[in-house]
TIDREN-126460 format. One line per field, with one value per residue (C-alpha): residue number from 1; chain; x, y, z; residue in one letter. Coordinates in Angstrom, 2 decimals, padded with zeros to 5 digits, m for minus. Layout:
<drenkes>
num = NUM_... $
chaine = A_... $
x = X_... $
y = Y_... $
z = Z_... $
residu = A_... $
</drenkes>
This chain:
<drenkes>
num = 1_2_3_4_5_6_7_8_9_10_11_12_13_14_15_16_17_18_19_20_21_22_23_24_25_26_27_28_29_30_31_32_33_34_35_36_37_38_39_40_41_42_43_44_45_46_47_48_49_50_51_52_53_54_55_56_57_58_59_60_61_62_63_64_65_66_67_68_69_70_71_72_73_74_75_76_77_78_79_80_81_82_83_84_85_86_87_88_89_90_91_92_93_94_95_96_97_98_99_100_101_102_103_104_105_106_107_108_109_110_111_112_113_114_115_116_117_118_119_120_121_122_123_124_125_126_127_128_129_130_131_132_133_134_135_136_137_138_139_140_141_142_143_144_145_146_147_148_149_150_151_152_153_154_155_156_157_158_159_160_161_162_163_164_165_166_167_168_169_170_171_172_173_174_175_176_177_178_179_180_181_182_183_184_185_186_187_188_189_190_191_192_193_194_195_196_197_198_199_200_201_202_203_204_205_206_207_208_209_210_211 $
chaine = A_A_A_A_A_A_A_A_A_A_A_A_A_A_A_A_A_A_A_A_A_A_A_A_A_A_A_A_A_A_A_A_A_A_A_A_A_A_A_A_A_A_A_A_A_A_A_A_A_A_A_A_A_A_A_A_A_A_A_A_A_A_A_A_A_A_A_A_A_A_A_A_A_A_A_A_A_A_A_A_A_A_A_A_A_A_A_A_A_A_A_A_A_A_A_A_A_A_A_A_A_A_A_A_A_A_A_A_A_A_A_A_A_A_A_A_A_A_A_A_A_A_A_A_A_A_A_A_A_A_A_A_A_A_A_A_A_A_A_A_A_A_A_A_A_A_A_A_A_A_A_A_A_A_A_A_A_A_A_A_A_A_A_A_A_A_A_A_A_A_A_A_A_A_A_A_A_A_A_A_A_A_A_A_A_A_A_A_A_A_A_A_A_A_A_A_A_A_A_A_A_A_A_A_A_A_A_A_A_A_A $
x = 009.73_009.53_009.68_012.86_011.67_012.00_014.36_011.27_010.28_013.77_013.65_010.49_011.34_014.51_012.51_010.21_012.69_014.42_011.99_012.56_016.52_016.31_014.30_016.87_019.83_017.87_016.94_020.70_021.61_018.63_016.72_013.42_014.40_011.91_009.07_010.56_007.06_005.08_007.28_007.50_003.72_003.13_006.08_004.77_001.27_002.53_004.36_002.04_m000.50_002.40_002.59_m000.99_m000.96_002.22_m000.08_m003.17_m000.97_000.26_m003.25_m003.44_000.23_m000.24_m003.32_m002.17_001.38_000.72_003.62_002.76_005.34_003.40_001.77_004.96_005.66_001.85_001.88_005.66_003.81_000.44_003.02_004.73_001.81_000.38_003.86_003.96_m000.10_001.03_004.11_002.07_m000.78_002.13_003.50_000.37_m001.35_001.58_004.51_002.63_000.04_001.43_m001.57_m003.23_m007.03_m007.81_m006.28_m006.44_m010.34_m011.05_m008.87_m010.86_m013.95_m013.32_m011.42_m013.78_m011.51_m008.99_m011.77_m011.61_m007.88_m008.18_m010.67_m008.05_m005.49_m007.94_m009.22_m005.72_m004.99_m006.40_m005.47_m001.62_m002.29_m003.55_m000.47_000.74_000.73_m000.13_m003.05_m004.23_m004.60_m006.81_m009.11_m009.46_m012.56_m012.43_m009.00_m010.05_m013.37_m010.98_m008.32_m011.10_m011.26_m008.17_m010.90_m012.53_m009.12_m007.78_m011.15_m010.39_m007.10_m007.62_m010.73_m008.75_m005.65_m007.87_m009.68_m006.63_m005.00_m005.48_m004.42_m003.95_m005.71_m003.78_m002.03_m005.11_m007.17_m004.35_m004.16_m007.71_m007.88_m004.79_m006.87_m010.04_m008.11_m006.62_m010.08_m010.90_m008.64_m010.07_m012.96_m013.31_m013.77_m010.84_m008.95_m008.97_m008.60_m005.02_m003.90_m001.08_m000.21_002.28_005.93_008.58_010.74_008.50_008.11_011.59_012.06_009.04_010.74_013.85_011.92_009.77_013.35 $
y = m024.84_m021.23_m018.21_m016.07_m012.26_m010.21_m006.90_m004.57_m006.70_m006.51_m002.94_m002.79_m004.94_m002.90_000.04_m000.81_m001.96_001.66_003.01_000.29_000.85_004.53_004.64_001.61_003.86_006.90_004.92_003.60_007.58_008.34_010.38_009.99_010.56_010.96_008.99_006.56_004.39_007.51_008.26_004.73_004.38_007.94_006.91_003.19_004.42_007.55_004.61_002.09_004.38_005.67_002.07_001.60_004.25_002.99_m000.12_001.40_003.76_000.38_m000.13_002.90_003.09_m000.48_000.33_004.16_002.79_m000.94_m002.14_m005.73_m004.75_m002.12_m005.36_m006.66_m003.81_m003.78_m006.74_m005.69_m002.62_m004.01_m006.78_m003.81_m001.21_m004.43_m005.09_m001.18_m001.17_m004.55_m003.00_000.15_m001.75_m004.05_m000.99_000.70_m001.98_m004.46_m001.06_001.34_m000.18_m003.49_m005.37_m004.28_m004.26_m001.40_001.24_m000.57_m000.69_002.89_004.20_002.23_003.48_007.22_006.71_005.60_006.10_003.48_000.95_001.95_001.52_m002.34_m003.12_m002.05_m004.33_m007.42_m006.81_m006.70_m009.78_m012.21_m010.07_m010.89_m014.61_m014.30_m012.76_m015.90_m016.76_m020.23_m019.25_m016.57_m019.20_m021.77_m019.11_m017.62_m015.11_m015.58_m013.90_m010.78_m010.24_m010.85_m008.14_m005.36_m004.96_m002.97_m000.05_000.00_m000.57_002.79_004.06_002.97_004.16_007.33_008.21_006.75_008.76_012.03_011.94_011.08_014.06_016.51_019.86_020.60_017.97_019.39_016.27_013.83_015.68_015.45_011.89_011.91_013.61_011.70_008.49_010.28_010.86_007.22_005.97_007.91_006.90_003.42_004.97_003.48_006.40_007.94_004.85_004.94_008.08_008.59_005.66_005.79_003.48_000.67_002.17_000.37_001.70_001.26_m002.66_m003.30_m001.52_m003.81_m006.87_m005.78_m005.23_m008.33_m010.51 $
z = m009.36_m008.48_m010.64_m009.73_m009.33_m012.04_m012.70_m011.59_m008.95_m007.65_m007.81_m006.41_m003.49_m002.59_m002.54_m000.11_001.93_002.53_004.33_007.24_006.35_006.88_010.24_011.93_011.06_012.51_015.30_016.28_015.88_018.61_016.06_017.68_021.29_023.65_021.80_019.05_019.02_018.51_015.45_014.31_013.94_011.88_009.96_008.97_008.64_005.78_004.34_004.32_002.33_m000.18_m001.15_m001.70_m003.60_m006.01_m006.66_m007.22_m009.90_m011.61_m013.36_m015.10_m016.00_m017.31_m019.56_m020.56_m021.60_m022.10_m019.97_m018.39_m015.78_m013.72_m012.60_m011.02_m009.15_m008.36_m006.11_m004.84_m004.02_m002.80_m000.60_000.76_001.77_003.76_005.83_006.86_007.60_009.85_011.51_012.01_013.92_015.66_016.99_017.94_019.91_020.99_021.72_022.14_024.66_025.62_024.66_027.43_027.26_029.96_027.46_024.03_024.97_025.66_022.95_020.10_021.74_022.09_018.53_015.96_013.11_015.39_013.91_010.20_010.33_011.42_009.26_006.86_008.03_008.16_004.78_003.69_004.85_002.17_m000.38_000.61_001.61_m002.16_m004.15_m005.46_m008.78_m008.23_m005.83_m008.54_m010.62_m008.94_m007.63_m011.13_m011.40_m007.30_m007.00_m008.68_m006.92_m004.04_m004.64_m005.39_m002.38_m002.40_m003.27_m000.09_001.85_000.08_001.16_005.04_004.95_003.87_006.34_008.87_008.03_007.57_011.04_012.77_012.50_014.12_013.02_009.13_007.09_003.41_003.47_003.63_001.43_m001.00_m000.89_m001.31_m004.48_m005.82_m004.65_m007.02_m009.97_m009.77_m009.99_m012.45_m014.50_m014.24_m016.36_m019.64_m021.52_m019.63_m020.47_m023.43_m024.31_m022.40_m024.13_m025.98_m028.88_m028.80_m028.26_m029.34_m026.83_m024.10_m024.89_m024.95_m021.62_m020.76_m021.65_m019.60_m016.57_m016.60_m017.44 $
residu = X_X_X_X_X_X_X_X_X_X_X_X_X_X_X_X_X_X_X_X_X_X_X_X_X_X_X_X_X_X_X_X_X_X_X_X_X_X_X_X_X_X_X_X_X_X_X_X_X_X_X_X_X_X_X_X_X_X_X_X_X_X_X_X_X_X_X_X_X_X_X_X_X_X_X_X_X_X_X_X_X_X_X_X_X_X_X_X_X_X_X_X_X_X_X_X_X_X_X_X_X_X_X_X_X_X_X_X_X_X_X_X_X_X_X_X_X_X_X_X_X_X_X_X_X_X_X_X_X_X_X_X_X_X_X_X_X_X_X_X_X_X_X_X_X_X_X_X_X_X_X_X_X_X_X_X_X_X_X_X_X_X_X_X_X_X_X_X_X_X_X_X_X_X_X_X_X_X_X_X_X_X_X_X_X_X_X_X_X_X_X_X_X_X_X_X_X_X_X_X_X_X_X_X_X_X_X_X_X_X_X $
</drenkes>
């Protein structure tokens, strides 16, 4: 028998649903007249990397404040960032250019950084066939050499995102740096000194959340 979701990963989930919410409702109001793909694939890609980004924060928060339920909304997180990175690829190649080879093929060709962004999306893949608990169990030491590869996704992502635009960068170099100082704080020595010690108020908010 299944789990049912827990309180955060409720919260989580409904979370990552607004975003979608939000651009229907925009849409049905014509909002993104004249070019409503164009929008919808900047909008899934910012998304998509916000999300990675919430999971990536989970770790630290979980060792800095020792709340088991940053992992929850980890994989809610981790779940979601790979549904926008899909819809954003879905709407790129399939909307955008109709699956059509004779433009799809020049594009990734002219556009390098086109490349790093589905090498993304493929390495996300068995990282989200991989979520499960049950699966995370049988593959043991396997599922966590697995899901490091989450680094080099947020690596992809970001280069991707960074040569892509083309005017101001400000806003990929400051996901870059807060992608740095969440690695940092991966750090042992950085680890451990940020962390706190065992909060009595913080556990039983921890124990809500995970019920």
């Amino acid at each position: 028998m299944e789990k049912r979701f827990s309180k955060v990963q409720n919260i989580t989930l409904l979370i990552s649903v607004i975003p979608t919410g939000v651009f229907l409702f925009n849409y049905t109001q014509n909002a993104y007249d004249p070019y409503p793909t164009l929008f919808l694939t900047q909008f899934s890609a910012k998304t998509a990397l916000l999300f990675l980004l919430v999971s990536l924060t989970c770790t630290p928060l979980r060792n800095i404040l020792g709340m088991s339920a940053w992992l929850k909304v980890r994989k809610t997180s981790g779940l979601a960032a790979f549904y926008y990175a899909l819809l954003h690829t879905f709407t790129f190649i399939v909307l955008d250019y109709q699956l059509n080879p004779n433009w799809l093929i020049p594009e990734f060709r002219d556009k390098p950084y086109l490349l790093l962004g589905l090498a993304a999306l493929v390495l996300l893949i068995p990282l989200a066939l991989t979520s499960g608990e049950r699966i995370q169990a049988r593959l043991g030491k396997i599922w966590k050499r697995i899901h490091r590869l989450v680094y080099l996704i947020g690596l992809l992502i970001l280069a991707h995102q960074y040569f892509a635009i083309k005017g101001d960068k400000s806003s990929a170099v400051l996901y870059i740096i807060v992608y740095g100082i969440l690695m940092m704080l991966r750090l042992p020595f950085i680890r451990d000194t940020l962390k706190i010690k065992p909060c009595t108020i913080c556990q039983t908010i921890n124990q809500w959340l995970i019920s």
